[in-house]
N, C-alpha and C positions, 0 to 999 in steps of 0.2 A: 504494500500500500504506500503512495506517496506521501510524504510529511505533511503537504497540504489536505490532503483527506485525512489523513490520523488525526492531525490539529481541529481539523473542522467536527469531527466526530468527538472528539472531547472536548470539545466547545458545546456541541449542540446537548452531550448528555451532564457536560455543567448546568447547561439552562434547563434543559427536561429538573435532572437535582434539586436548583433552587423554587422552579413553579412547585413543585410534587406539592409541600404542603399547603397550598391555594386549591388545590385538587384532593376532596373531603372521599372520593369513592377511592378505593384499589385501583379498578379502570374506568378511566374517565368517560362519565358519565355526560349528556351535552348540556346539564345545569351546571356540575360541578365544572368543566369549563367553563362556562357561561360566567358563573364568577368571576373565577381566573381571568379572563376577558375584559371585564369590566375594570380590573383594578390595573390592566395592561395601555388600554385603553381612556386612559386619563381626559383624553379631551372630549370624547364622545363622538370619534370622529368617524367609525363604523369600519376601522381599517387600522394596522400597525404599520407603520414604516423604520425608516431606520433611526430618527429620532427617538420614537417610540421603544425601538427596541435598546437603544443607548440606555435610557433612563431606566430601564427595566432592569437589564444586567448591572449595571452601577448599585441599583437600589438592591440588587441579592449579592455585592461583592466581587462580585466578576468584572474581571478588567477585561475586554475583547476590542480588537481594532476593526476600525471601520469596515474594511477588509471582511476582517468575521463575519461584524453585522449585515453585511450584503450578502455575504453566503447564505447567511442564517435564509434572506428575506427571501432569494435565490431558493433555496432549498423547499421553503414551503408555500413560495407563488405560484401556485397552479394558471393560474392567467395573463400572468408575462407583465404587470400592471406594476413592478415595483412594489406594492405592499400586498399586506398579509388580511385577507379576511377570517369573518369568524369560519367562516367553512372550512377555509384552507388553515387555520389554525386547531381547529377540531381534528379535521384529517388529518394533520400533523401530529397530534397527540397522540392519536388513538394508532397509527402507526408505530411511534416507539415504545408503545406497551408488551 
């Protein structure tokens, strides 16, 4: 595996780590994300991008470079649209379980 995928992959199951306990079921449930969501989600804007996900990771201790965060957004845009909806973060979840 290249260091860029390893990084990226212990990156992503750093942030899987710090969301877990925002997530009340074992496997994520679409309320118990829904929450999750909601506290990610700060502005109410119906969408994460990479600011959003800055703040996110900062506020659980995670240091990641922008780099990452584009991965991260990369990884679970199913739409090509640059950010993350609640679908495509749902499906993201319920994937790394």
């Amino acid at each position: 595996m290249c260091g860029t995928a390893w990084r990226f992959q212990n990156d992503m199951r750093g942030f899987m780590d710090a969301i877990a306990p925002l997530l009340t079921a074992a496997e994520p449930t679409q309320e118990s994300v829904r929450r999750a969501w909601r506290l990610l989600d700060e502005n109410r804007k119906g969408h994460l991008d990479i600011e959003d996900l800055s703040r996110a990771v900062h506020n659980f201790g995670l240091e990641l470079s922008v780099e990452e965060l584009r991965d991260m957004v990369a990884y679970c845009d199913g739409n090509g649209s640059g950010e993350i909806t609640f679908d495509e973060f749902y499906q993201m979840l319920s994937r790394n379980q």
